[in-house]
SELUMRO-228946 format. One record per residue: residue in three letters; residue number from 1; x, y, z of N, C-alpha, C, O in turn. Coordinates in nm, 2 decimals, m for minus. Atoms other than C-alpha are relative to their C-alpha. Example, Ala and Ser with C-alpha at 12.3 -4.5 7.8 and 13.67 -1.06 7.14 Angstrom:
<"ala",1,<0.09,m0.12,0.00>,<1.23,m0.45,0.78>,<0.09,0.12,0.00>,<0.19,0.12,0.07>>,
<"ser",2,<m0.09,m0.11,0.00>,<1.37,m0.11,0.71>,<m0.08,0.11,0.08>,<m0.03,0.22,0.09>>,
END
This chain:
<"unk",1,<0.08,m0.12,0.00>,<0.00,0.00,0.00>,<0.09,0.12,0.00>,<0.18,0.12,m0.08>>,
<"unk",2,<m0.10,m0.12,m0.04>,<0.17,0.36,0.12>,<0.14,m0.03,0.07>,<0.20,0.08,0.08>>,
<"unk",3,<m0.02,m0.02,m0.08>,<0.39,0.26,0.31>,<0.19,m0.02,m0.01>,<0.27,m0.03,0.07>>,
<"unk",4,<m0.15,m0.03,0.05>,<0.73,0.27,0.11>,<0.09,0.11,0.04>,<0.21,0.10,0.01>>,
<"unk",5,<m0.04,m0.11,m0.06>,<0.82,0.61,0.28>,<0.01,m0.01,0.16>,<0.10,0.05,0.23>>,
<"unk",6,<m0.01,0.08,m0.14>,<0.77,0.45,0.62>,<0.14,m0.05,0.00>,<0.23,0.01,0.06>>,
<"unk",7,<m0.12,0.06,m0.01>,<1.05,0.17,0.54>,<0.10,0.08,0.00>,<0.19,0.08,0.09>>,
<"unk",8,<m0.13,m0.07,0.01>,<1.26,0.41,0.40>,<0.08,0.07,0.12>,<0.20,0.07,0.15>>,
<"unk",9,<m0.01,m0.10,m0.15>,<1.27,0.61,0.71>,<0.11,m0.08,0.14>,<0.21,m0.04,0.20>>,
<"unk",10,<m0.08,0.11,m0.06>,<1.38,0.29,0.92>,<0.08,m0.03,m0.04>,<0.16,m0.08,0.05>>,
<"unk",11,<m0.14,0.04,0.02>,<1.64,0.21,0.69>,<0.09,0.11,0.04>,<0.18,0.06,0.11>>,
<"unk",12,<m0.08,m0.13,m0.01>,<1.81,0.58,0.73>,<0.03,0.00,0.16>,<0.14,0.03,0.19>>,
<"unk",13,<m0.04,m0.05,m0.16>,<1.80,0.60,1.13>,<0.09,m0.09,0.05>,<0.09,m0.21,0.05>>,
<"unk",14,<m0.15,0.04,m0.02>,<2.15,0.56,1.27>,<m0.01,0.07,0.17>,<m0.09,0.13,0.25>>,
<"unk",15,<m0.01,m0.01,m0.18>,<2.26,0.60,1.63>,<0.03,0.16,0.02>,<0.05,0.21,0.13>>,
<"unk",16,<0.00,m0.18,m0.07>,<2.30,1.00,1.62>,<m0.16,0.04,m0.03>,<m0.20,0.15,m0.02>>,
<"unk",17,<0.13,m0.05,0.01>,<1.94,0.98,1.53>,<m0.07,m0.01,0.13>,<m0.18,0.02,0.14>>,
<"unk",18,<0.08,0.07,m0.12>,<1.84,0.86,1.89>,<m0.02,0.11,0.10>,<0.09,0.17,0.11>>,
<"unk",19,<0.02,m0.15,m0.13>,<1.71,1.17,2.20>,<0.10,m0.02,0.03>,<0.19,0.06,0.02>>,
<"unk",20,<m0.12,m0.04,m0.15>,<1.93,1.09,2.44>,<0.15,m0.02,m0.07>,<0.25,0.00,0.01>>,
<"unk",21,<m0.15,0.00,0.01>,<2.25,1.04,2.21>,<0.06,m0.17,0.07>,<0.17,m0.23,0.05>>,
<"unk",22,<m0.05,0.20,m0.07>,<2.27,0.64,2.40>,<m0.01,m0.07,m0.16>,<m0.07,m0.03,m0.26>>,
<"unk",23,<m0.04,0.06,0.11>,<2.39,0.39,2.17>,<m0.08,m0.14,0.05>,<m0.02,m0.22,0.12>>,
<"unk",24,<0.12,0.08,m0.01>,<2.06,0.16,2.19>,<m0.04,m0.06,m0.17>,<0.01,m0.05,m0.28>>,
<"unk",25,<0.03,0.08,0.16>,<1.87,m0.08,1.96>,<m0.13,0.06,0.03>,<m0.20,0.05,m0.07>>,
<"unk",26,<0.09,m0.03,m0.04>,<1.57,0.09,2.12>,<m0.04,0.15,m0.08>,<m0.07,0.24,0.00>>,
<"unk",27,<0.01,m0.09,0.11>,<1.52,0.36,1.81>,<m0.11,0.09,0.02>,<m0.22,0.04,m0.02>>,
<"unk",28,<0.07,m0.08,0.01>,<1.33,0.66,1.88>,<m0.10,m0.02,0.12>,<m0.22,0.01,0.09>>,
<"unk",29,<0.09,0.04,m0.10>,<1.16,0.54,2.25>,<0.03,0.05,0.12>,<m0.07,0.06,0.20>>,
<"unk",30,<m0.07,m0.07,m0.09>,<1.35,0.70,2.49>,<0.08,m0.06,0.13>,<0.08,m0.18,0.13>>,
<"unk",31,<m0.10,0.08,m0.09>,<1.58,0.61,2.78>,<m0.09,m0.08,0.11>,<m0.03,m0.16,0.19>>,
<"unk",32,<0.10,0.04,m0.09>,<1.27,0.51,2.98>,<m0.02,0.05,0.19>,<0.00,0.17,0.22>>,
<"unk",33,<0.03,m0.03,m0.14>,<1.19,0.53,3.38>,<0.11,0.04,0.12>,<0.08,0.11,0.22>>,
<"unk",34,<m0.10,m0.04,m0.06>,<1.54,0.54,3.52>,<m0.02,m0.10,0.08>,<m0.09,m0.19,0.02>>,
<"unk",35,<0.03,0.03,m0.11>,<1.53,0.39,3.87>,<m0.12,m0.02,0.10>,<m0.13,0.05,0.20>>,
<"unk",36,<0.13,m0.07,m0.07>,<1.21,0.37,4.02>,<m0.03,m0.09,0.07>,<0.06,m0.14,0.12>>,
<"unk",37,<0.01,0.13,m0.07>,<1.02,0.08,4.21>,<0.05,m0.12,m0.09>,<0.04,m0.12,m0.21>>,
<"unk",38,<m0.06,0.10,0.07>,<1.19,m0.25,4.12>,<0.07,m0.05,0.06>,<0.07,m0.03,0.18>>,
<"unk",39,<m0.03,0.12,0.00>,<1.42,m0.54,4.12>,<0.13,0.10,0.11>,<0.24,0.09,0.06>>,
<"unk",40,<m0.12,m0.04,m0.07>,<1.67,m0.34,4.41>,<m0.03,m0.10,0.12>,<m0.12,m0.17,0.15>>,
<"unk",41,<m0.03,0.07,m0.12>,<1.82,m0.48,4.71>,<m0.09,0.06,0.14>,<m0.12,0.17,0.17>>,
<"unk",42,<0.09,m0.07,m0.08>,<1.62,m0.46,5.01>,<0.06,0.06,0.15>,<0.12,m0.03,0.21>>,
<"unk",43,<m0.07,m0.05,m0.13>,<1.75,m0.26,5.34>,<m0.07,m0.03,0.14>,<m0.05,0.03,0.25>>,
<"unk",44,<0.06,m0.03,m0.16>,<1.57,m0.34,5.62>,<m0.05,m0.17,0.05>,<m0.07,m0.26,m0.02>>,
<"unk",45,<0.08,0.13,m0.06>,<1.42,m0.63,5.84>,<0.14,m0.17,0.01>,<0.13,m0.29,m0.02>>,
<"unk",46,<m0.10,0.06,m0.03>,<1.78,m0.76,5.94>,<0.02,m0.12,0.09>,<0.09,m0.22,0.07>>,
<"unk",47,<0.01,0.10,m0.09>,<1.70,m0.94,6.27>,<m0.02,m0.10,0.02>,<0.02,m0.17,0.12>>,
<"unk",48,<0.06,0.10,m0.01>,<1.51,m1.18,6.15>,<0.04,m0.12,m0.08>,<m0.04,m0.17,m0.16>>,
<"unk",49,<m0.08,0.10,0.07>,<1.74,m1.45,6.00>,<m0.05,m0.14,0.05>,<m0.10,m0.16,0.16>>,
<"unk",50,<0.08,0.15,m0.07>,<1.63,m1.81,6.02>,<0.14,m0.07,0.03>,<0.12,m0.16,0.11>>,
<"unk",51,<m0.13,0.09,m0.03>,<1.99,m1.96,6.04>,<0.01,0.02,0.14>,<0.02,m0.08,0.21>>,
<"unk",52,<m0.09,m0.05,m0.10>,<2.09,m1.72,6.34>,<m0.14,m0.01,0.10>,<m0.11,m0.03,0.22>>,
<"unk",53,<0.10,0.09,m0.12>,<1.74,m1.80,6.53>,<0.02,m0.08,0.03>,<0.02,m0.10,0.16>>,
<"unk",54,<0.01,0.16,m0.06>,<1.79,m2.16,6.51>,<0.14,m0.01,0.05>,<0.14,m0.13,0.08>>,
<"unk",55,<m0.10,0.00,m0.08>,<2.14,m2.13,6.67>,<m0.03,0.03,0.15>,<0.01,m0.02,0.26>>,
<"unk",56,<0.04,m0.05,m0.17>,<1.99,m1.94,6.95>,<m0.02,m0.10,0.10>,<0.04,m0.11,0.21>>,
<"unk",57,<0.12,0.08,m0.06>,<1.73,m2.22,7.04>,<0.03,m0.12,m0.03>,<m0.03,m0.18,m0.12>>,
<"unk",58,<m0.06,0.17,0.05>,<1.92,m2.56,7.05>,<m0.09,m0.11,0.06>,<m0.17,m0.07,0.15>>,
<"unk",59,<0.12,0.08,0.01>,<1.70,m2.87,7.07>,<0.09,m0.07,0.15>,<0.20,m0.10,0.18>>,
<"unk",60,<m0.03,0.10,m0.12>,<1.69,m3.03,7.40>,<0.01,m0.11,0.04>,<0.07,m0.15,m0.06>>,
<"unk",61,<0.00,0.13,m0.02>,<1.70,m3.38,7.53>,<m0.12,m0.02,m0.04>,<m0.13,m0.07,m0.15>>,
<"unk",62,<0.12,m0.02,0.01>,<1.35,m3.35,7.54>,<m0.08,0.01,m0.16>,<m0.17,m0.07,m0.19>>,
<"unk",63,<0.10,m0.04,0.12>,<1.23,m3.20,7.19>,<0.05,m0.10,m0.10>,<m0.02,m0.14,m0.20>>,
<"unk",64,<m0.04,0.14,0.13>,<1.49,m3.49,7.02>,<m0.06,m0.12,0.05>,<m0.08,m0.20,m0.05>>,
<"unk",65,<0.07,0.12,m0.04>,<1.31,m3.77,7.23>,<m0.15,m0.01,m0.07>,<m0.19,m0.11,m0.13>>,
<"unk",66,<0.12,m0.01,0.06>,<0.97,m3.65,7.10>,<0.04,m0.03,m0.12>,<0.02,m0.15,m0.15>>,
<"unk",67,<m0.03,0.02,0.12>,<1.12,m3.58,6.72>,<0.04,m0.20,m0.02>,<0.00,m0.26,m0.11>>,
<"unk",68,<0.00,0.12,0.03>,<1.23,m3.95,6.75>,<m0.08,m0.08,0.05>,<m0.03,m0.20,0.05>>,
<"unk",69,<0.10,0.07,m0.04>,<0.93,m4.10,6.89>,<m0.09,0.00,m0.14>,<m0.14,m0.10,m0.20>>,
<"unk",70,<0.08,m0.02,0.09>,<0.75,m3.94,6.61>,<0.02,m0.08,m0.14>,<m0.06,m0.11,m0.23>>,
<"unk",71,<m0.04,0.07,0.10>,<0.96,m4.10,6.38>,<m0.03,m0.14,0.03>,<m0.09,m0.20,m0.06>>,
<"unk",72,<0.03,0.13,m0.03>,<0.92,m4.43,6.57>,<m0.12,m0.04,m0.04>,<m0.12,m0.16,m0.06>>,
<"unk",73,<0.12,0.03,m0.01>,<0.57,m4.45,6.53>,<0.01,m0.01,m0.18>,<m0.04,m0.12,m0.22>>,
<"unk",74,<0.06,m0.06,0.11>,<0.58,m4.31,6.14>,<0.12,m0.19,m0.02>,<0.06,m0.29,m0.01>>,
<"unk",75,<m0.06,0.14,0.01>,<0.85,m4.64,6.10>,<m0.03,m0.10,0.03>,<0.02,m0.20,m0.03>>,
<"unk",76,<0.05,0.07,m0.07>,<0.65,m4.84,6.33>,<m0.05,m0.11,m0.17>,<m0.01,m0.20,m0.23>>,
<"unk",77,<0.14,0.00,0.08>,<0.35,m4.83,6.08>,<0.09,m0.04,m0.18>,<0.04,m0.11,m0.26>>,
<"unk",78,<m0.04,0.03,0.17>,<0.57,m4.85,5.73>,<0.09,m0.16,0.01>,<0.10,m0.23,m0.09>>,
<"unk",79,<m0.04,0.12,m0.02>,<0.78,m5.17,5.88>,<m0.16,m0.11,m0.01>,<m0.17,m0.21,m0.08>>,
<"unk",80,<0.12,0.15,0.02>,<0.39,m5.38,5.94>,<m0.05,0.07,m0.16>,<m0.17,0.03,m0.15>>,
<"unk",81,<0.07,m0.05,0.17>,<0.28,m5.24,5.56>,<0.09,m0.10,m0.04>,<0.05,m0.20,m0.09>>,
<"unk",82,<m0.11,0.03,0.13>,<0.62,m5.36,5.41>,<m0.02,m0.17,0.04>,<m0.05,m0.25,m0.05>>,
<"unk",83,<0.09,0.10,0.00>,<0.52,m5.67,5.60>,<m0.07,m0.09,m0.06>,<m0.05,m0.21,m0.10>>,
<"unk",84,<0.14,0.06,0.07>,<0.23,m5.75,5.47>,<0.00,m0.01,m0.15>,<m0.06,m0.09,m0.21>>,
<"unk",85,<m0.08,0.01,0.13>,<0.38,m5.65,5.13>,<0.05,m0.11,m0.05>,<0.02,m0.15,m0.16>>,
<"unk",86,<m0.11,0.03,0.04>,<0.63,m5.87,5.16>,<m0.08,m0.14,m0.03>,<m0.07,m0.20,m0.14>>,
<"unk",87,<0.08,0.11,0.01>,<0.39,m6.18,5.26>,<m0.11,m0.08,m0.07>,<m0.14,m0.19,m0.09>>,
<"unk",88,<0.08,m0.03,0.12>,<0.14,m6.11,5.02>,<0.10,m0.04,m0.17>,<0.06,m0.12,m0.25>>,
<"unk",89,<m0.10,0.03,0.11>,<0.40,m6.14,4.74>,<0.05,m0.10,0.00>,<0.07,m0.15,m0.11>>,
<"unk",90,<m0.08,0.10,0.02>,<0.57,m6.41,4.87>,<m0.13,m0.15,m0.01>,<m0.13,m0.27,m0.06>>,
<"unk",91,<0.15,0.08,0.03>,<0.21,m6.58,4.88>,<m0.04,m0.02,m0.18>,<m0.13,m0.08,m0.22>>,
<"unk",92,<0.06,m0.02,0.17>,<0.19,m6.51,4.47>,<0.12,m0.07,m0.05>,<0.12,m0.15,m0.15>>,
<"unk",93,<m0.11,0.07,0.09>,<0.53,m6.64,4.40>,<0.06,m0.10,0.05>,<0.15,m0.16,m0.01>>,
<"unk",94,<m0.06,0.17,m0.04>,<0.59,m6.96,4.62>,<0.00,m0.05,m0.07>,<0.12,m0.08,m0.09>>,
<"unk",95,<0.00,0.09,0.14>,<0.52,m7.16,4.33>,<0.10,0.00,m0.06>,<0.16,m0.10,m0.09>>,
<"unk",96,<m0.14,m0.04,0.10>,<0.78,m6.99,4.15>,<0.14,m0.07,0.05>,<0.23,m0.12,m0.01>>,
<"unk",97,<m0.14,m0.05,m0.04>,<1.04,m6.99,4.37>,<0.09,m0.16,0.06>,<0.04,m0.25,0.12>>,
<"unk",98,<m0.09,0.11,m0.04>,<1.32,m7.24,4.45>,<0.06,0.03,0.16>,<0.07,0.14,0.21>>,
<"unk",99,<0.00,m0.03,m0.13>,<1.42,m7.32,4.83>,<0.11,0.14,0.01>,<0.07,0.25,0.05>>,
<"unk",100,<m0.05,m0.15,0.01>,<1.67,m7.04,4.80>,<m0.05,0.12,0.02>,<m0.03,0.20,0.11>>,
<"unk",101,<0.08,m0.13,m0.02>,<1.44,m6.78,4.73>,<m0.12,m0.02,0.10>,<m0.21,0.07,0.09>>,
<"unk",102,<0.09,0.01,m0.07>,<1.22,m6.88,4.96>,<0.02,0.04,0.15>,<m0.06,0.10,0.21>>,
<"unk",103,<m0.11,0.02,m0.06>,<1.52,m6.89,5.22>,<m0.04,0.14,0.04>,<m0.11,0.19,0.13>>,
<"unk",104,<m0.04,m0.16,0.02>,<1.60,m6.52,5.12>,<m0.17,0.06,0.07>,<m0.15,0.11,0.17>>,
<"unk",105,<0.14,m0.06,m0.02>,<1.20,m6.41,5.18>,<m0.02,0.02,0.11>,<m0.06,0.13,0.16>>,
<"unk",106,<0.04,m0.02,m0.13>,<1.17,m6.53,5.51>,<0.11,0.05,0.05>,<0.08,0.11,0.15>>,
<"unk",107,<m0.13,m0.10,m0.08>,<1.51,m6.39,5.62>,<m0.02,0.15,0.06>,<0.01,0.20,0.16>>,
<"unk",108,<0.03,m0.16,m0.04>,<1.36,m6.05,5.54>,<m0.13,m0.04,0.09>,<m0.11,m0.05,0.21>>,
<"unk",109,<0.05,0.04,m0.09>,<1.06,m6.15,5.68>,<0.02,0.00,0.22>,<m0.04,0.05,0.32>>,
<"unk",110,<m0.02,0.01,m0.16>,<1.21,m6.26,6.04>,<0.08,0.18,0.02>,<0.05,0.26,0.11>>,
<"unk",111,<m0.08,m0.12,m0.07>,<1.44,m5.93,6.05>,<m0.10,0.10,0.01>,<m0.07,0.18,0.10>>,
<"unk",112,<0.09,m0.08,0.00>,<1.13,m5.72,5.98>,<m0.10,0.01,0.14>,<m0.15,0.10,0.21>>,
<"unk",113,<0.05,0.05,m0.18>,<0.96,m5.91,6.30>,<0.05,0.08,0.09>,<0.00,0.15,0.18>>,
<"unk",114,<m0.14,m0.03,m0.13>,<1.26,m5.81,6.48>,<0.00,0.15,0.00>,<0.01,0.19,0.12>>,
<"unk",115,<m0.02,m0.08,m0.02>,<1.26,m5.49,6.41>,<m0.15,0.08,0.00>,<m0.12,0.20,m0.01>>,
<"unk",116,<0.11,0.01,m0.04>,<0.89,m5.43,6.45>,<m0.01,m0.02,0.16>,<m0.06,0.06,0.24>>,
<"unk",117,<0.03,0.02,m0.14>,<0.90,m5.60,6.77>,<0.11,0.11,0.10>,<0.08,0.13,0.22>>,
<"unk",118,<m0.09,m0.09,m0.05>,<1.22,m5.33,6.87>,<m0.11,0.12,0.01>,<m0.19,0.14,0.10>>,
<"unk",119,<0.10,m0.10,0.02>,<1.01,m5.05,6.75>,<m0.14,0.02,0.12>,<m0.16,0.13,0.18>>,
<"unk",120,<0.09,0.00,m0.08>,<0.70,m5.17,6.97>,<0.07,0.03,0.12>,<0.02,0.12,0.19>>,
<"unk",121,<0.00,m0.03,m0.11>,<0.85,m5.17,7.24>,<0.11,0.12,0.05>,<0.10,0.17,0.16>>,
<"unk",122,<m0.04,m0.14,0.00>,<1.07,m4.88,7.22>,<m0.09,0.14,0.00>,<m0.06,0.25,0.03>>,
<"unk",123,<0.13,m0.12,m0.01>,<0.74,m4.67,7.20>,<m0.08,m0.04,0.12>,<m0.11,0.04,0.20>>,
<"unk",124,<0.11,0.04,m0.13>,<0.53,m4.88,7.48>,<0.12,0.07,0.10>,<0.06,0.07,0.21>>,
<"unk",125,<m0.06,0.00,m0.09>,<0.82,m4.77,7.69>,<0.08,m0.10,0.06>,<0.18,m0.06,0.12>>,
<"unk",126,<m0.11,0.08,m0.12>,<0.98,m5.08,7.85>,<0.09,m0.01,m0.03>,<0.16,m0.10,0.02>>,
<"unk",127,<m0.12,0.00,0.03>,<1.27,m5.00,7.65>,<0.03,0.13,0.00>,<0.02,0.17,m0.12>>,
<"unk",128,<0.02,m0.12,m0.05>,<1.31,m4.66,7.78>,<0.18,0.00,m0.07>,<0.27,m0.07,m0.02>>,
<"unk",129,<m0.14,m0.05,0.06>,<1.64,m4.53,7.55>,<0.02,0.13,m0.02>,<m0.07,0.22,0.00>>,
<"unk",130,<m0.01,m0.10,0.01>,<1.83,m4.26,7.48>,<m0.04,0.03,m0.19>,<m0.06,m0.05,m0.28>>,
<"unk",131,<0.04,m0.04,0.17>,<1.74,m4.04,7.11>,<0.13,m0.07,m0.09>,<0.10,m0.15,m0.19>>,
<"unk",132,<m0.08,0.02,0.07>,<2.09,m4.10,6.98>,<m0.02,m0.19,0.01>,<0.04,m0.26,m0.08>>,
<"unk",133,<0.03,0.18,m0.02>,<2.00,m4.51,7.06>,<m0.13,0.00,m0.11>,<m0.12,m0.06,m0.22>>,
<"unk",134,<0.13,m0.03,0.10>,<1.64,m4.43,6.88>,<0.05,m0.02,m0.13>,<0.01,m0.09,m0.22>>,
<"unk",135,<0.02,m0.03,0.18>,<1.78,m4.30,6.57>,<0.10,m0.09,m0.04>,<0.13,m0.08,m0.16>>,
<"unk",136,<m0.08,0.13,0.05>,<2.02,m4.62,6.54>,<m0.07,m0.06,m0.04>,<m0.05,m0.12,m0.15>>,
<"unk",137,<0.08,0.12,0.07>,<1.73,m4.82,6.53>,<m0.06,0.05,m0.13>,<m0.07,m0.01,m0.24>>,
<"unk",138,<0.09,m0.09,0.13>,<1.54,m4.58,6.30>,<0.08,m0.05,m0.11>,<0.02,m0.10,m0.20>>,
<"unk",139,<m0.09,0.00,0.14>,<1.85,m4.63,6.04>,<m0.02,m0.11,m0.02>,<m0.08,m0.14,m0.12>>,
<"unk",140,<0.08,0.15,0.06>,<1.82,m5.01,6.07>,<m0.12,m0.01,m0.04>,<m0.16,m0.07,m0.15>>,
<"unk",141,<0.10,0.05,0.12>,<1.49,m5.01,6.02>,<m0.04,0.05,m0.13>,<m0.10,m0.01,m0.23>>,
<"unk",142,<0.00,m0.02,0.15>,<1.49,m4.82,5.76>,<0.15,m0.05,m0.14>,<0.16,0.02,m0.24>>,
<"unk",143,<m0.11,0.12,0.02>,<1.80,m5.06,5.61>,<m0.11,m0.09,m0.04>,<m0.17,m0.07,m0.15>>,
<"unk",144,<0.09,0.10,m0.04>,<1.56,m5.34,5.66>,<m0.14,0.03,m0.11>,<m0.18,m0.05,m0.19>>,
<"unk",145,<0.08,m0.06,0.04>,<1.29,m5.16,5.52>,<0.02,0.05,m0.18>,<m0.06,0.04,m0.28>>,
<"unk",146,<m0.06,0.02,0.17>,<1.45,m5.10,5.19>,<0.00,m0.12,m0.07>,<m0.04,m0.14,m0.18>>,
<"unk",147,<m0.05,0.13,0.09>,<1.57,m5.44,5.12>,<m0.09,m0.08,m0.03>,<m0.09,m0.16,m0.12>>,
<"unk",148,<0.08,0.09,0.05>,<1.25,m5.58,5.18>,<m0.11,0.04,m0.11>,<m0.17,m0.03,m0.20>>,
<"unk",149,<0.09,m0.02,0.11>,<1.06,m5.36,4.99>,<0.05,m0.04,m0.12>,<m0.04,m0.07,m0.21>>,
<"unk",150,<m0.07,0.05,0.13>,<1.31,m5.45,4.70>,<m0.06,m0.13,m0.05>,<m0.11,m0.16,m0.16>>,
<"unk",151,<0.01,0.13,m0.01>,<1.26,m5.80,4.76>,<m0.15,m0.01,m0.04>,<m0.19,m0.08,m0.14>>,
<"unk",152,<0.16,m0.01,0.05>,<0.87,m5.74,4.76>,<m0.02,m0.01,m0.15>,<m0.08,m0.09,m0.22>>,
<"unk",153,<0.01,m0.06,0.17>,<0.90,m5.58,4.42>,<0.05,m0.16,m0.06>,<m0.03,m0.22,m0.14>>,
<"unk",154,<m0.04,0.09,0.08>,<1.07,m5.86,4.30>,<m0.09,m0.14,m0.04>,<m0.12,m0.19,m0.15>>,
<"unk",155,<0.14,0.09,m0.07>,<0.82,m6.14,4.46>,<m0.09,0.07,m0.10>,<m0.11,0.01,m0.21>>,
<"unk",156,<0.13,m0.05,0.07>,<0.55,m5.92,4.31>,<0.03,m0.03,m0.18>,<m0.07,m0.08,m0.23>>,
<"unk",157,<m0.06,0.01,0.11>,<0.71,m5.95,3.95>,<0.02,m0.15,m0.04>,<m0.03,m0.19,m0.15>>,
<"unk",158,<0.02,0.16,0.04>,<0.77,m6.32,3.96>,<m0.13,m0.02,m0.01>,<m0.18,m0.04,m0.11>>,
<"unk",159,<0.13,0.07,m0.02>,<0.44,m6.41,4.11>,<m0.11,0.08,m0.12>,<m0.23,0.06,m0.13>>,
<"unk",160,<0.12,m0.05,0.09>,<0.27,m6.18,3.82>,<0.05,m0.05,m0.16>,<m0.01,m0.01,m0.26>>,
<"unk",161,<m0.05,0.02,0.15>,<0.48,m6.32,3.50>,<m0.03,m0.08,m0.02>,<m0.02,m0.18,0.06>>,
<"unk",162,<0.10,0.14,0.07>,<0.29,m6.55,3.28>,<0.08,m0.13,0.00>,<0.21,m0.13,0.00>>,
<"unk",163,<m0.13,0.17,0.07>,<0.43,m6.94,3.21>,<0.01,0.03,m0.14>,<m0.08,0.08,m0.22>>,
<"unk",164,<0.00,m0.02,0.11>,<0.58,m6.96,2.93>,<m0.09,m0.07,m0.11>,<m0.16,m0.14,m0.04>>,
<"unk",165,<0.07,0.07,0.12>,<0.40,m7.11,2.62>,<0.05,m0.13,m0.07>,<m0.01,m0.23,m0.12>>,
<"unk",166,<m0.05,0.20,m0.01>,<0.66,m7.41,2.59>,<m0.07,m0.11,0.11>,<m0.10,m0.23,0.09>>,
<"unk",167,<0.00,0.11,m0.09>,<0.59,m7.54,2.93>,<m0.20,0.02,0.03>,<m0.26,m0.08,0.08>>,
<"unk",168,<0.18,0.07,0.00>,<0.14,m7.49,2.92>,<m0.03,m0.05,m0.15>,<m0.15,m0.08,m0.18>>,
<"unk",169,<0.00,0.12,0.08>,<0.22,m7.68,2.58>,<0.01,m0.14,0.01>,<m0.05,m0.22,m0.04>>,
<"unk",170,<m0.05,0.09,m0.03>,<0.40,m7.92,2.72>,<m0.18,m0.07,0.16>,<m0.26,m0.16,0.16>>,
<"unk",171,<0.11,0.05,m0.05>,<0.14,m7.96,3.01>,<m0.17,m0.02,m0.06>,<m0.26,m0.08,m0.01>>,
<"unk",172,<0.14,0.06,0.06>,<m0.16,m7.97,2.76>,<m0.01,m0.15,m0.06>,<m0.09,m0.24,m0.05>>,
<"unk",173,<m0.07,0.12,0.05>,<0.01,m8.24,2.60>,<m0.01,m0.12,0.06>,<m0.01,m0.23,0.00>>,
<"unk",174,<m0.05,0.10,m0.07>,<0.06,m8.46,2.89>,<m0.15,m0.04,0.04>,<m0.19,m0.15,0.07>>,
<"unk",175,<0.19,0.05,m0.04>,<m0.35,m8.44,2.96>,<m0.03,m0.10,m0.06>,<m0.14,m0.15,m0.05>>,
END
């Protein structure tokens, strides 16, 4: 349309054509707002640091016996799941499994007991410990608690993979 005197105009403007004389790609817009509200550093409200609070207010015998109680219970409860995981699984893949793996199942099994039955009674009390004794067991059971859920996984994996197609050939055959 018109607008061939437009282009031209854009081709011709060069960096002494700009107000302020700044050597911008920003052509004929101006240097803008300066400084104004924005992305600056902030001055004030110094006191209130969260590092140098929590130095103040060190955790007592007390508030770590609770924090590891709290954990006890939350490990309690995920040791009888993995449990029941594990028995459940090994219920689907007995069939499968050769005495070895059978061996291996209840192994985790018993240590899971074991550390179940620590757990219980480190919360009922009649095993009245210290926190740093607590979070020992916490680490085994969670040790324990890994290996079985692995083990689960794997149980669950056998006990769900089809027979092959050689061997319910072979058993149709033999009907």
């Amino acid at each position: 349309m018109g607008t061939g005197r437009r282009d031209g105009m854009w081709k011709n403007l060069g960096v002494e054509d700009l107000e302020d004389g700044s050597k911008g790609k920003s052509f004929g817009k101006g240097k803008g707002k300066g400084f104004g509200k924005g992305k600056g550093k902030g001055k004030g409200k110094t006191e209130q640091l969260a590092l140098e609070d929590k130095k103040d207010e060190e955790k007592t015998e007390e508030d770590e016996m609770k924090d590891a109680l709290k954990k006890a219970r939350k490990a309690r409860d995920s040791v009888a799941s993995t449990l029941n995981d594990l028995e459940d699984a090994l219920g689907k893949a007995s069939s499968k499994l050769s005495r070895q793996g059978k061996a291996a199942a209840e192994g985790w099994k018993v240590q899971l007991n074991k550390q179940l039955a620590d757990l219980k009674g480190a919360l009922s009390g009649k095993k009245t410990k210290k926190a740093s004794d607590m979070k020992k067991m916490l680490e085994e059971a969670a040790k324990v608690i890994k290996g079985s859920k692995d083990e689960a996984k794997e149980l669950k994996a056998l006990g769900n993979k089809a027979a092959s197609v050689a061997s319910s050939k072979r058993s149709r055959s033999s009907k």
